[in-house]
Each structure stands twice: as C-alpha cells, then as structure tokens.
N, C-alpha and C positions, 0 to 999 in steps of 0.2 A: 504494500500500500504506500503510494505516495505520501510527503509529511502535508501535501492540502488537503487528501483524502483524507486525512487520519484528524487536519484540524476541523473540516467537515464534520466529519463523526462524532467528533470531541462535541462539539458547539450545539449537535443535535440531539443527544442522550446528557450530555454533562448535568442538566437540571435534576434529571431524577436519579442518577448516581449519586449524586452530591447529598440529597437526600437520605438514601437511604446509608449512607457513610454517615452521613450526623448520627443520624439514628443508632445504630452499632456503636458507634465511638461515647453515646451519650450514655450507655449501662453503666450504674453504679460498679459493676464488678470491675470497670476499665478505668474510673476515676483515680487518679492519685491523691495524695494528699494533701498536694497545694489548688488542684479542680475540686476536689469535695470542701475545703475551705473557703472558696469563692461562692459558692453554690449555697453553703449555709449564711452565709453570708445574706444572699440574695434571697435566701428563705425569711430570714428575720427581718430586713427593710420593710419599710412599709410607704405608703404614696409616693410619690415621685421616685422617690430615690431606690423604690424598689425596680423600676424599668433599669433604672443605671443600673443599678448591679449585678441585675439580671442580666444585661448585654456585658459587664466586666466579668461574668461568669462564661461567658459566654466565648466571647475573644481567651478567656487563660485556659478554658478547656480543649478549645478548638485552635489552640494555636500553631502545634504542629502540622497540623491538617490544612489550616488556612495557610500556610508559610510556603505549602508542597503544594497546593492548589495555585498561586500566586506563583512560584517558579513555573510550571509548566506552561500556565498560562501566557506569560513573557515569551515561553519559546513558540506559543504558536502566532506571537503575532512580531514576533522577533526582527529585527533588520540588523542584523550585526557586519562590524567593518573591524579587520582588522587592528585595528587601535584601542577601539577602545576594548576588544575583545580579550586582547592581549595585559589591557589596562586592568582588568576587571580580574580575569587570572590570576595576576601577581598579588590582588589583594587579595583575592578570595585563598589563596597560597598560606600569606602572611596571618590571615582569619586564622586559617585552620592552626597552623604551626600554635597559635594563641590557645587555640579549644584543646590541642591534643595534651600541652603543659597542664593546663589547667586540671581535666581529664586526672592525670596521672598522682595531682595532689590530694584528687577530690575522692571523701569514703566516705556515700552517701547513707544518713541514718547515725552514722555509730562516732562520727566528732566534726565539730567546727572547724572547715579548711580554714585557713588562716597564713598560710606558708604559699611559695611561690609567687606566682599573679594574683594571688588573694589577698598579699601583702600588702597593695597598691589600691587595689580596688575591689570593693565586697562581690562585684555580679563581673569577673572577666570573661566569662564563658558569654553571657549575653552582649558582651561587647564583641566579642567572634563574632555570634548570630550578625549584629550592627553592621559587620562590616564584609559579612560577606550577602546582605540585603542589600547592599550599594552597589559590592562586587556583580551579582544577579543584574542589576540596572544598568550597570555599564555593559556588561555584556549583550544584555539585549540590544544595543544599539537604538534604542528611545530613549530619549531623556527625559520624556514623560512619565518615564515606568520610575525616575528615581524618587519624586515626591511620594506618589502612588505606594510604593516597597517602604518609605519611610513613616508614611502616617500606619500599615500595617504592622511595622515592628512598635512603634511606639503604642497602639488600640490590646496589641497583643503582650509586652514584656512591663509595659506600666503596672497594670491588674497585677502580672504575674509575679513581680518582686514585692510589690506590695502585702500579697498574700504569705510568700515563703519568707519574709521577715519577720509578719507574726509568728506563723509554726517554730522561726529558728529560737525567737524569742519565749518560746515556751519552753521549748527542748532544751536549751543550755541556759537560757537565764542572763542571770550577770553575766559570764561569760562572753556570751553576743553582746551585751550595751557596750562590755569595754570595747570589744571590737568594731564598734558601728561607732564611738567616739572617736577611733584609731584612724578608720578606713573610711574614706568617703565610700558610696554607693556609686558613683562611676568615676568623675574624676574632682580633683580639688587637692589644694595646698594644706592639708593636715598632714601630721605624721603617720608615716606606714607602721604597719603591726611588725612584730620582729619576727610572729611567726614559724610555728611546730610542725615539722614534718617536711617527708623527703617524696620525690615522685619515682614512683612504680609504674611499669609496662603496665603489670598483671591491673592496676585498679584504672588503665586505658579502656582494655578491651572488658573490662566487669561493665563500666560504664556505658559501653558499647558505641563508644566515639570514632571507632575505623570505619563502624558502618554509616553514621553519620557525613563523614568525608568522604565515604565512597558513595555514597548518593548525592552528595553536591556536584561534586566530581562527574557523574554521570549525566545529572543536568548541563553543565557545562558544555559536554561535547555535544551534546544535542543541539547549542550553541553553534557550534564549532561546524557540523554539518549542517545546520540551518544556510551557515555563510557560506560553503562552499559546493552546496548544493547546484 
C-alpha cells in the first residue's frame, strides 16, 4: 500500500479506532497511579472546576496515546527537507541520550531519584519528552506542527507532574520538600541536590526506555521515507 493509500485509510477509520483505544486504555485495571490520582481528583470537584479536571484527567491518562496519535499524524501530512530533518535528528539524539541517563538512575516505587539529571532538575525525563516534541516538529517539515506539539506537551505533562508531586509527596515526605526546595521543577538558579545513587543498565531496560527510543526512532524514519519517497 502506498503511504497516500495508507493516509486515506488512516483518515477514514481513525474516528472509530481512536475510540475504541480510549475505551480499553480507560479500564481501571490499566490506570496507574498518577491516572487514578487525576481521576479522583476529578471525582471530588465539583461545578466548574469539575469539567477542568475532568479534561486534566483526561490529557495525564491519555497522554501517551495522544503523544503516538500526534507523531503519526505529523507523518501523514508530513513535508520534510533535508534540514531540518537532519535538525530535528540530532535533537531528538541528544533527547534520548537525556531519557536513557535518567532511565538508569530512576527505581520507580522503592526511593526518590535525586542523583544524576535529577540533581538539576526534579522532571529531566519530561524535558527529553520536551525536546524530542520539537525534534517530531522539525522533522515534519511544518512549522505549524511546532506550536500544535507544544500546547500538546504542555495540556498533557502540566496535569501530569502536578499529580506525581502529590503521590511523591506522600510516599517520602520530608524527604521530597527538601528536594523540591533543592531542585527547581525544570529549570532555575537554586542549588542542585548533591544526590544518592549510581546509574544501572539493568534499571534502563526495567524501565523499558530502549523500547521507548526504539519507537521514536521508528517514527522518524517514517520521516525519513516520507522525504525521499
């Protein structure tokens, strides 16, 4: 199938796929812990503020899904040029290179990262997401797609720290306040943590951050034949 046939297709079923993917992805059995947060959350509001949070439950549950709905989408309406294809690459490179550190300091559940990238900044992983949602923009060769990818990370990683700073804040306590007095939440002029702990392969792939970068990575080319189709 050609990739017009294929966006043809996409564009004439996508409504009721998309669908029925919410639907599956919205079972409590699938929720984690910072999506059942949001969702209680939106339980307890009441008038107004109950539709906000309803829709902030909304974007932190379906963020990954909206994130992989939003790259593909990019590639079917795609016009990419060598430049900036190439531009977007090298970020989306220097992203991952970010996630995969992070990745290795990070043992989710059982203690507060605080060492590495976490030293500098409490959410590094979501500044990878940041930056390889720019990298996805350049590569598409629209530069419409780059506002577009950006009010998407911000609709979807705002709720979502919002939410895992409560949870952190329950689970360790004091612990987290000193750290959150240490480390700004993305960037800023305080003192960095001094930070406990060394990075591991083994808690890369626990995390399952290779599969992460190997599906970016596979978006990409899609890119990449798009251009030289």
């Amino acid at each position: 199938m050609s990739l017009t046939a294929w966006r043809d297709c996409v564009l004439t079923h996508y409504p009721h796929r998309l669908l029925t993917m919410t639907n599956y992805l919205g079972t409590e059995r699938q929720m984690n812990a910072v999506a059942r947060r949001s969702f209680e959350a939106a339980d307890a509001a009441i008038g107004s503020d109950r539709h906000v949070a309803q829709w902030r439950a909304f974007f932190v549950r379906r963020r990954t899904f909206i994130g992989l709905v939003a790259a593909f989408v990019l590639v079917l309406f795609a016009e990419p040029v060598p430049e900036l294809l190439c531009a977007g690459a090298g970020l989306m490179a220097s992203a991952h290179l970010l996630r995969l550190v992070c990745a290795g300091f990070l043992s989710k559940d059982t203690h507060l990262a605080t060492a590495g990238p976490f030293a500098y900044c409490r959410n590094p992983l979501y500044v990878g997401n940041f930056l390889v949602v720019i990298a996805f923009a350049l590569m598409s060769g629209r530069l419409i797609a780059l506002p577009i990818m950006l009010l998407f990370w911000v609709l979807t990683h705002a709720p979502t720290v919002a939410c895992e700073e409560e949870l952190l804040h329950e689970k360790f306590g004091e612990e987290f306040e000193e750290y959150r007095r240490q480390v700004p939440r993305w960037f800023g002029c305080r003192k960095c943590a001094t930070g406990e702990g060394e990075f591991r392969w083994s808690r890369v792939l626990e995390n399952g951050e290779h599969l992460n970068i190997l599906s970016a990575w596979m978006v990409a080319a899609m890119f990449y034949i798009e251009m030289v189709k």
